[in-house]
N, C-alpha and C positions, 0 to 999 in steps of 0.2 A: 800873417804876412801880406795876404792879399791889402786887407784894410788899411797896411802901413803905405802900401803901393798908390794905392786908390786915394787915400786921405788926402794927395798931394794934387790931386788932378779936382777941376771944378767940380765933374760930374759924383763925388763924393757927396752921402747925404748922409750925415752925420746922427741925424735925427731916425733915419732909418737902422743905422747901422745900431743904434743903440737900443731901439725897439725889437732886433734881433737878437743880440746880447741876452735882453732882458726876458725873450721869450723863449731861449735857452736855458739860462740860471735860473730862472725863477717860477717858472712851470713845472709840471707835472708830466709832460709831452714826454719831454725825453728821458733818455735813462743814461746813468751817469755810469761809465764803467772803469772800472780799476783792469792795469794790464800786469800779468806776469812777466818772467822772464822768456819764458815760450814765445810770448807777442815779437818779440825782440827778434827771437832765435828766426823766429817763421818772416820777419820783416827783411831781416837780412839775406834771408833766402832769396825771396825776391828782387832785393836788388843785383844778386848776383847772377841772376835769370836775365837780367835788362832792365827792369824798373827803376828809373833812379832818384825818385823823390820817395825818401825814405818816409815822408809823414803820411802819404796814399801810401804804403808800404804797412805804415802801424795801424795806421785806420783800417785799411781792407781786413789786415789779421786780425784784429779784436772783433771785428764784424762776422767772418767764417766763424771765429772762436766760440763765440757765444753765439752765434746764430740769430745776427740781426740784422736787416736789412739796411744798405746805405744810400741813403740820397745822396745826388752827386752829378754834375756837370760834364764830369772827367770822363770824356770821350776817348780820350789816350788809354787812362787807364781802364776801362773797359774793353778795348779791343788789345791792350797786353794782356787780360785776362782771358779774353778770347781765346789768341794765337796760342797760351800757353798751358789750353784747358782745364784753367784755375773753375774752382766754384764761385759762382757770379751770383754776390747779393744785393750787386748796385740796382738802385732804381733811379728814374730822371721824375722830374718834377713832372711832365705831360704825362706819366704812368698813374700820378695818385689821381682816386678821383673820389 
């Protein structure tokens, strides 16, 4: 959604964005995960907690689920997890080193 946003505006690097794609699908880095109906059930929960982009919703719960850490920008969703003494497995890019 983002990239469909961004695609439209100059600052759009196309060339990048697909060097990230490719460093997704095509590597070994990441792990690819399949979600239950649990993922679901726990995603909805939170939005009826307050949270209301249901996809930081499915992303967070497959993350606590399987116990993996997420990278992530989403300062929002950080400090809802905060207030609502969720388990916090986000990390921000300035944390890896």
């Amino acid at each position: 959604m983002v990239a469909a946003r961004l695609s439209k505006t100059e600052d759009f690097d196309s060339e990048r964005f697909q060097l990230g794609l490719r460093s997704i699908l095509e590597t070994t880095r990441y792990t690819k995960v399949d979600e239950n109906s649990n993922t679901f059930v726990q995603a909805l929960r939170l939005y009826t907690l307050g949270h209301k982009d249901m996809i930081d919703n499915i992303i967070y719960t497959t993350s606590t689920t399987l116990n993996l850490s997420l990278l992530t920008l989403d300062k929002e969703l950080k400090e809802f997890i905060n207030n609502q003494g969720l388990k916090d497995p986000l990390i921000f890019p300035n944390q890896i080193s």
